[in-house]
N, CA, C and O of each residue as an XYZ file, in Angstrom:
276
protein
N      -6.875    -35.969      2.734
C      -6.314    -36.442      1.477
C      -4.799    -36.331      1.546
O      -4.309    -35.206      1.455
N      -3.851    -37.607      1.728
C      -2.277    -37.839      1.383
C      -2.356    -37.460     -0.087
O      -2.866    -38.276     -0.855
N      -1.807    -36.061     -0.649
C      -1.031    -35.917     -1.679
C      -0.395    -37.245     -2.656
O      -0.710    -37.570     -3.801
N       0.577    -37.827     -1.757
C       1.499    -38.514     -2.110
C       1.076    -40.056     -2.327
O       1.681    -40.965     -2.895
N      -0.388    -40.029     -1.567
C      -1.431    -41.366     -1.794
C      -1.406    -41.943     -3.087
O      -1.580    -41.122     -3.987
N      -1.207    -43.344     -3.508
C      -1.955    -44.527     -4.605
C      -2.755    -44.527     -4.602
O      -3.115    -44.863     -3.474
N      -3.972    -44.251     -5.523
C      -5.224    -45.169     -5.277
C      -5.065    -46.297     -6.592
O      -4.375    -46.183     -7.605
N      -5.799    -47.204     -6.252
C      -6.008    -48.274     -7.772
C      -7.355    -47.530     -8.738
O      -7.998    -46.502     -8.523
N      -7.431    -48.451     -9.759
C      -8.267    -48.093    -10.367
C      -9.587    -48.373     -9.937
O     -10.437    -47.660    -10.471
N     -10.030    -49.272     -9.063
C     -11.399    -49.615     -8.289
C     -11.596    -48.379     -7.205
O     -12.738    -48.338     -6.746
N     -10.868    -47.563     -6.811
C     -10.856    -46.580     -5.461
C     -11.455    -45.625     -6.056
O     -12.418    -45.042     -5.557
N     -10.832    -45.277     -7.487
C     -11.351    -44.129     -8.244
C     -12.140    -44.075     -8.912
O     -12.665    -43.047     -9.340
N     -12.467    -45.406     -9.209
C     -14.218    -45.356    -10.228
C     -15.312    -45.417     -8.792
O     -16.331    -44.730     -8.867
N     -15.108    -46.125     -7.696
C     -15.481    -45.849     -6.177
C     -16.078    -43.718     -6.146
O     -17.161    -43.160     -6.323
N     -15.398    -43.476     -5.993
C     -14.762    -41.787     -5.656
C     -15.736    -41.207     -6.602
O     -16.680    -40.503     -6.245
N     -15.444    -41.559     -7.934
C     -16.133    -40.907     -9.235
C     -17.491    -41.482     -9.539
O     -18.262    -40.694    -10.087
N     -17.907    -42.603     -9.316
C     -19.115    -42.914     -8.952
C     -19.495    -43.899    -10.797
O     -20.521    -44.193    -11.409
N     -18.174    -44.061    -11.012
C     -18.119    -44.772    -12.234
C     -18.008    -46.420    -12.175
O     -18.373    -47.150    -11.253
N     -17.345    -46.822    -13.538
C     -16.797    -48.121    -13.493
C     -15.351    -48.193    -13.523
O     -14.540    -47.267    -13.553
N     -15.160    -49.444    -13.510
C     -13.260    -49.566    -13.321
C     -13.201    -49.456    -14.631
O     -12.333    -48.697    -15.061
N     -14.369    -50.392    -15.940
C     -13.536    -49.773    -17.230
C     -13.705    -48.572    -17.996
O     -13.498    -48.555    -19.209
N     -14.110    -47.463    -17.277
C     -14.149    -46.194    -17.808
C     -13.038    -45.662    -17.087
O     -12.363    -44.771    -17.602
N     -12.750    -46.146    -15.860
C     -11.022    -45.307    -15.483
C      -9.953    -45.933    -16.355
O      -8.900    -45.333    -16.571
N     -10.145    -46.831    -16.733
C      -9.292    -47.171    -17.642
C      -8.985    -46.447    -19.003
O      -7.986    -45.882    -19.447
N     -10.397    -46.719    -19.544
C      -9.973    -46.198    -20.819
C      -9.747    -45.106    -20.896
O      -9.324    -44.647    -21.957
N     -10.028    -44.022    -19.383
C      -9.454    -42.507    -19.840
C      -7.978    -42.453    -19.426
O      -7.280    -41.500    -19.774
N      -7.453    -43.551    -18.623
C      -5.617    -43.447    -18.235
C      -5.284    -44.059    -19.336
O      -4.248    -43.502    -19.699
N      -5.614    -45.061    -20.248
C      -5.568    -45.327    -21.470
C      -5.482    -44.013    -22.850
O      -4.633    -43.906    -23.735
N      -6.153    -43.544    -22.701
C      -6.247    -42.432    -23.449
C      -5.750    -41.026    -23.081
O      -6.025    -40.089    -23.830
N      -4.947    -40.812    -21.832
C      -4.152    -39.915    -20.907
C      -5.470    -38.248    -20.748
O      -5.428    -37.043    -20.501
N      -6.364    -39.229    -21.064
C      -7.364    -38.374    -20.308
C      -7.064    -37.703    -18.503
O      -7.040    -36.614    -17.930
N      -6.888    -39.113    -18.188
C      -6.676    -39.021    -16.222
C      -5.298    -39.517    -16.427
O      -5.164    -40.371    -17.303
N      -4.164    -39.104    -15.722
C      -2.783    -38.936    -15.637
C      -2.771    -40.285    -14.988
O      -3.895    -40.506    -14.537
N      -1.758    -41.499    -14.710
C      -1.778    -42.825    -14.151
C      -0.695    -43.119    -14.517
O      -0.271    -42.513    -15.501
N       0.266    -44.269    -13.807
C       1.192    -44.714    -13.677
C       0.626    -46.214    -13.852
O      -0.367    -46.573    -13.219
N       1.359    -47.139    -14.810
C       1.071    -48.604    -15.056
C       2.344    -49.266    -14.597
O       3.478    -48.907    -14.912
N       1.996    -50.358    -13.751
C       2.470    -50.803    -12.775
C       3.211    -51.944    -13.537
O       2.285    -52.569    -14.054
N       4.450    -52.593    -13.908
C       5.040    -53.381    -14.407
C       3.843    -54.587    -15.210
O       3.613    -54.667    -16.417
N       3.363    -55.243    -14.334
C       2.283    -56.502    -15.531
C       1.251    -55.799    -15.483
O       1.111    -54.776    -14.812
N       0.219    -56.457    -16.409
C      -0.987    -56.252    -17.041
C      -1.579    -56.223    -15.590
O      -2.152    -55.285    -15.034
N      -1.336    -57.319    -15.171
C      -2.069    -57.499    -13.417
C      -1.800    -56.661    -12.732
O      -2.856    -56.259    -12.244
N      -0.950    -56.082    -12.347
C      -0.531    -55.224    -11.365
C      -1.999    -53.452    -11.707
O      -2.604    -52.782    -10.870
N      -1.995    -53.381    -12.948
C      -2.955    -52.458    -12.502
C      -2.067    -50.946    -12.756
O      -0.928    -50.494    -12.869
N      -3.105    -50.672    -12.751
C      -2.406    -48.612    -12.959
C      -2.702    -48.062    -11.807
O      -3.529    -48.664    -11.122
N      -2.114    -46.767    -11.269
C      -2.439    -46.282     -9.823
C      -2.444    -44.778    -10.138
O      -1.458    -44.216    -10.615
N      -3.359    -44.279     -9.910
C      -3.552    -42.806    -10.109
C      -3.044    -41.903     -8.422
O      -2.959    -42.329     -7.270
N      -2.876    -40.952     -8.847
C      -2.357    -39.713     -7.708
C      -3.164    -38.951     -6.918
O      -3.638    -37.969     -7.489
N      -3.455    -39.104     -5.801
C      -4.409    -38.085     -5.397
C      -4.467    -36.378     -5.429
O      -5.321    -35.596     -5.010
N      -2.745    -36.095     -6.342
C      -2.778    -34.766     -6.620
C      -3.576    -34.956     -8.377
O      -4.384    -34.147     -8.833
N      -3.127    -36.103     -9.044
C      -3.589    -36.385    -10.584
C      -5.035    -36.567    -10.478
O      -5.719    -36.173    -11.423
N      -5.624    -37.126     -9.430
C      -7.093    -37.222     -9.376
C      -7.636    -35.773     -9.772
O      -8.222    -35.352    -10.769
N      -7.071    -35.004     -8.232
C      -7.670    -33.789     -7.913
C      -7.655    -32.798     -8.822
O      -8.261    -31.741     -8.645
N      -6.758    -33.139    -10.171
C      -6.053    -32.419    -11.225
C      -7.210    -32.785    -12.023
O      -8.140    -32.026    -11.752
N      -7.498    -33.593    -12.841
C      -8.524    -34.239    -13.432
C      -9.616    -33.627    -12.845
O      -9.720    -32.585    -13.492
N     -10.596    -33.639    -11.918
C     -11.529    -33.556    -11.132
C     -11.771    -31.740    -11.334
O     -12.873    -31.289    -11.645
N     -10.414    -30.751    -11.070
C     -10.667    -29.611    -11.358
C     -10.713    -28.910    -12.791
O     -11.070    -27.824    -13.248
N     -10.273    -29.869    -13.166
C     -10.133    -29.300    -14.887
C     -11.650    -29.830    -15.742
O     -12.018    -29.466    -16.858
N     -12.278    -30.704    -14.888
C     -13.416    -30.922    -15.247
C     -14.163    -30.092    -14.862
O     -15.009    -29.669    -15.650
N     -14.105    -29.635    -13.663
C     -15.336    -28.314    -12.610
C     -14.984    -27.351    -13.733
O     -16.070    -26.940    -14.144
N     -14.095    -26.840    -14.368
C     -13.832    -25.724    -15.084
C     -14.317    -25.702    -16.419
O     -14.215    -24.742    -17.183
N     -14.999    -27.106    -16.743
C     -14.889    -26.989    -18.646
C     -16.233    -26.605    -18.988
O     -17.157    -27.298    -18.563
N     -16.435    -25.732    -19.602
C     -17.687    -24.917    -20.102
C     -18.987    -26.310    -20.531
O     -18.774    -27.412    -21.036
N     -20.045    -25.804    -20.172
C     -20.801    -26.958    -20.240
C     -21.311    -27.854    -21.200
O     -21.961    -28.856    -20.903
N     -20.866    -27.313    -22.998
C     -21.003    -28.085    -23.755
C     -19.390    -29.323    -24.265
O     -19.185    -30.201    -25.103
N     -18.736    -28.754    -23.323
C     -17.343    -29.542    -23.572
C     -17.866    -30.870    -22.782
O     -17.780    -31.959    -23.349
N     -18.560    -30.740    -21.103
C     -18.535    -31.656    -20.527
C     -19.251    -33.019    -21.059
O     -19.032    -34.214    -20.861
N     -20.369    -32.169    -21.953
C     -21.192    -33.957    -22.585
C     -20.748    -34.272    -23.617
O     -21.601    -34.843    -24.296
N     -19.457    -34.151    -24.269
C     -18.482    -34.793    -24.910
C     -17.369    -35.531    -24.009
O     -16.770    -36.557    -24.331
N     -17.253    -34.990    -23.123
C     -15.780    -35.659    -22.239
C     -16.771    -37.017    -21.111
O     -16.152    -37.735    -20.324
């Protein structure tokens, strides 16, 4: 894992085993940390340290938080 890596939003619903419009609406909602890329087209690009950030703060959340999030 490059730290300093882009992924798009298709890499990470890939990874997470989701859809592209649920990565959205949580970089939408600054659920998952993301950078939006000048046009609508261009897309948002998440961090592979912001992933891994997201990803651990989820392993940590007591188990009635998680079937709300």
């Amino acid at each position: 894992m490059d730290p300093g890596q882009m992924l798009t939003v298709e890499q990470v619903a890939r990874r997470l085993a989701t859809t592209e419009e649920t990565i959205r609406r949580w970089l939408r909602s600054g659920r998952l940390r993301g950078v939006r890329l000048g046009a609508t087209r261009a897309g948002w690009r998440v961090s592979e340290v912001d992933l891994a950030a997201f990803l651990h703060e989820r392993a940590n959340m007591p188990a009635e938080g998680k079937a709300a999030a």
